[in-house]
N, C-alpha and C positions, 0 to 999 in steps of 0.2 A: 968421276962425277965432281962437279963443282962446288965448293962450299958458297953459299949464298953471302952477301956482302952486308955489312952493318946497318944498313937500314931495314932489314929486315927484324935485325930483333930491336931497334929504336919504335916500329911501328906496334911488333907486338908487346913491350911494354907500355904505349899509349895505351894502346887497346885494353890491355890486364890491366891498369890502373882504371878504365870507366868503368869497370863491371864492378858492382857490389856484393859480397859475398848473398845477401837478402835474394839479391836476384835470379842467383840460382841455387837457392834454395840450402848455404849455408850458413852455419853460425857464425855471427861477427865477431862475438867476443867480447869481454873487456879489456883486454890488451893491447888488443890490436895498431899497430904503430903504421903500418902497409896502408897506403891508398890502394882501395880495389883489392885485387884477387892476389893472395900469394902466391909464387911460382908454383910450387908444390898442389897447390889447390887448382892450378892450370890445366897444371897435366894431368891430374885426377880425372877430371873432368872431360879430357879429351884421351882419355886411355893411353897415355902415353908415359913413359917414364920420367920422373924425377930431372933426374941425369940429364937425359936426350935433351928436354924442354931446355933445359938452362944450359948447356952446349948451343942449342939454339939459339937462344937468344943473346947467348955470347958470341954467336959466328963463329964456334967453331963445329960445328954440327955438317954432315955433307946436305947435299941438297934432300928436300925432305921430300916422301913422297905424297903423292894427290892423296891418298887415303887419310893421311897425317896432317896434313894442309886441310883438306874438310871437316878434318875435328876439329882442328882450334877454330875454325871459323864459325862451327857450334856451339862451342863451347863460350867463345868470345861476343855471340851476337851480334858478326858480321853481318852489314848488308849486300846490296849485291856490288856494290862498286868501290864497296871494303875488301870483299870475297876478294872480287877482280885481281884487286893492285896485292892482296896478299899473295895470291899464286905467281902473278909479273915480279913480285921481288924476290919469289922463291927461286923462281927458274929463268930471271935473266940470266942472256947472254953480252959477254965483252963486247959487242959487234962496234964496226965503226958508225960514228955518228950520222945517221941518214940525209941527207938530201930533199931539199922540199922542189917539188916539180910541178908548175900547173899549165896545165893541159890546153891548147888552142881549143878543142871542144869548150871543156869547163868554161873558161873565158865566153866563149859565145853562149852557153846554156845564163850564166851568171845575168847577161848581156840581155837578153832573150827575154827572161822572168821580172827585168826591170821596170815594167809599167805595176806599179802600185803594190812591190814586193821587194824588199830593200834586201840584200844579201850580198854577203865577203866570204872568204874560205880562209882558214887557219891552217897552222901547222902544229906540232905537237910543242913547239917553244911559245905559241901562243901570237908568235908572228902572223900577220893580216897579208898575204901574196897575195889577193884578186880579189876584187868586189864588185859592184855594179852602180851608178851613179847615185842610185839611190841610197843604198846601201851607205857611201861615203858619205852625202851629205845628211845621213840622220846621226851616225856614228861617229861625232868629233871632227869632220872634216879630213878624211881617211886622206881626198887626193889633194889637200892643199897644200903648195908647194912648202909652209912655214913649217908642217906637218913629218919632217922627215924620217920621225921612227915610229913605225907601225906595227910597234909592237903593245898589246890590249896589258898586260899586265905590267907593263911598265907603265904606260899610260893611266890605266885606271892608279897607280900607287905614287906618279910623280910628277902628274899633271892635274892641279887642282882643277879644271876644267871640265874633268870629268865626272865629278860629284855634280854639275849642273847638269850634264846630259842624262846621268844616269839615277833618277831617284832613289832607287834601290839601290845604294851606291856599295852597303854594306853588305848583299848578298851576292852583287856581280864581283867582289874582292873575295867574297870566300869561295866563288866557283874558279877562280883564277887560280888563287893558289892551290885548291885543290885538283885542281888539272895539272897544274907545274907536279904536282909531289908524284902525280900517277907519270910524269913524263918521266923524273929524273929516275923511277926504279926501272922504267923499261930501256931506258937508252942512258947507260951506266959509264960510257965514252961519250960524252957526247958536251964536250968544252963549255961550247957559246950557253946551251943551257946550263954549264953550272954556272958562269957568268956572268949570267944574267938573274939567276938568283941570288948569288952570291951579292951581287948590285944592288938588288930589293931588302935585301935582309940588312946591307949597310945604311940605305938610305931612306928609309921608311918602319918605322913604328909600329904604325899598323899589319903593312906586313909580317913582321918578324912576329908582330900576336898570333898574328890566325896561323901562322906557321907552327907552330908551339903547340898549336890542336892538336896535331897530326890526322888534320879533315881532310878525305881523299872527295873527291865530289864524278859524278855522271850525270850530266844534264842533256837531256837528247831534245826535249819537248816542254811547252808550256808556253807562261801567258812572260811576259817583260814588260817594262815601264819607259820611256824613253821621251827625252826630252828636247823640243827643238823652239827656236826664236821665235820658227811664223807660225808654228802646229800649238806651240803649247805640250803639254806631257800626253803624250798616245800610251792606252794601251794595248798592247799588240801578240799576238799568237805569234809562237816563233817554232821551227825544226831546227836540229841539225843532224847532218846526214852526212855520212862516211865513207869517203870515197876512198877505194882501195889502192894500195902502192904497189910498184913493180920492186925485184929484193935491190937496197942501198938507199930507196925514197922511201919517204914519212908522208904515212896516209895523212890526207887533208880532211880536214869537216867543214862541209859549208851550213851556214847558219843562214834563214831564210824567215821573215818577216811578214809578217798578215795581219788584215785584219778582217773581219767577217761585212759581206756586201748588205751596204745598207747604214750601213756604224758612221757614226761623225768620224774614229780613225781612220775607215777606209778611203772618206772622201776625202780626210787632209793629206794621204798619203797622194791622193789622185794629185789634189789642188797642185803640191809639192814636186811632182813627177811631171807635171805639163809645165810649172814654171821650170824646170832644170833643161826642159825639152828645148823652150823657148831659149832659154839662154844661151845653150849648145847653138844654136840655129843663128842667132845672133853674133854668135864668136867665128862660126864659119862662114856666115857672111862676109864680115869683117876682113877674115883672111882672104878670101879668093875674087874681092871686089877688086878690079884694075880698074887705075888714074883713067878719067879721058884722056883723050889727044887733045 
């Protein structure tokens, strides 16, 4: 059985430091010198041993089981996508670093949904593989050739560009990061993404803050904010939905853009998706027009 790797017990002293002893219901003290919960008062609280707990959180502890793992996430005031990423750091495996694959389907589904539904698909590094025309030209100009790295967390943290697209600039930066942190516990070989945080932590401020939360994030659904030259700020109802991998690929998610029929956004997305049409139509003209004689 595998002993679980250091960020497991980094997250659960994040965690044990939010709780307040008040909050579950002990005495603080006047002494008290501990942010949050003392070890000792962890495991109490999660029936577990003394010992075990602080092996644990020192890594040297073997992997724990699901029983043991549901207490502290009781005990801790986990939510569900706290829950998640604590069981992924308990029971990763070494595997090699997966592989992003998208699909000549997906590509045409992507393709398909593009009248007045903007959508791209991710990877678990946070990389942008596939989108739909709309999709690029509301999102920073996903397919402009100046555009070469499409990657959203590096983007959102190193391209000031993206504070204009994105109003909500400071809540799309703490869903990044906390997607990168649920990445790096599940895929523990996995180079390019420690390299690419490793980049964001050197190069960004802000990053290296919200990393410091130890904020793991789940966002499937909801409303987002987005900002374009000719549209003005939309706001817009979004999915994302989880396409499954075969074993050595990294499931993708594609994120899908709406707005309700009727709404001034729907029609800017319309207005925006018929001039992209036209323009398409115009560049292919362009090309396959031959000189007279």
């Amino acid at each position: 059985m595998e002993t679980p790797g250091p960020e497991l017990g980094t997250f659960l002293r994040a965690r044990r430091a939010r709780v307040t002893p008040e909050a579950v219901g002990l005495p603080a003290g006047p002494r008290r010198r501990v942010r949050g919960l003392r070890r000792e008062e962890l495991a109490q609280l999660a029936g577990i041993s003394v010992d075990y707990y602080v092996r644990l959180e020192q890594g040297r502890a073997t992997q724990p089981s699901p029983e043991v793992l549901d207490a502290l996430a009781r005990a801790l005031g986990l939510d569900m996508a706290e829950r998640g990423h604590l069981m992924t750091l308990a029971t990763a495996e070494h595997a090699p670093a997966p592989t992003a694959r998208v699909s000549p389907l997906l590509r045409r589904v992507l393709d398909a949904v593009a009248d007045g539904f903007p959508a791209f698909a991710t990877d678990h590094r946070l990389d942008v593989v596939a989108w739909n025309d709309l999709g690029a030209e509301l999102l920073g100009g996903l397919a402009d050739p100046p555009r070469r790295d499409r990657n959203n967390a590096r983007y959102l943290f190193l391209d000031p560009a993206s504070r204009d697209v994105h109003p909500e600039w400071p809540d799309r930066a703490a869903e990044a990061v906390g997607q990168l942190r649920v990445a790096a516990g599940r895929h523990l070989n996995d180079t390019q993404l420690k390299s690419l945080i490793a980049e964001l932590h050197s190069n960004s401020a802000e990053f290296r803050r919200i990393w410091a939360t130890g904020e793991v994030v789940m966002c499937a659904a909801g409303t987002k904010r987005l900002r374009h030259p000719e549209t003005g700020t939309l706001t817009l109802d979004f999915e994302s939905l989880h396409v499954p991998a075969a074993p050595g690929e990294t499931g993708l998610v594609v994120h899908v853009f709406g707005a309700a029929e009727g709404t001034e956004a729907a029609a800017a997305l319309t207005r925006l998706t018929r001039r992209l049409a036209s323009t398409t139509e115009r560049r292919t003209r362009s090309h396959t027009t031959t000189p007279a004689d």
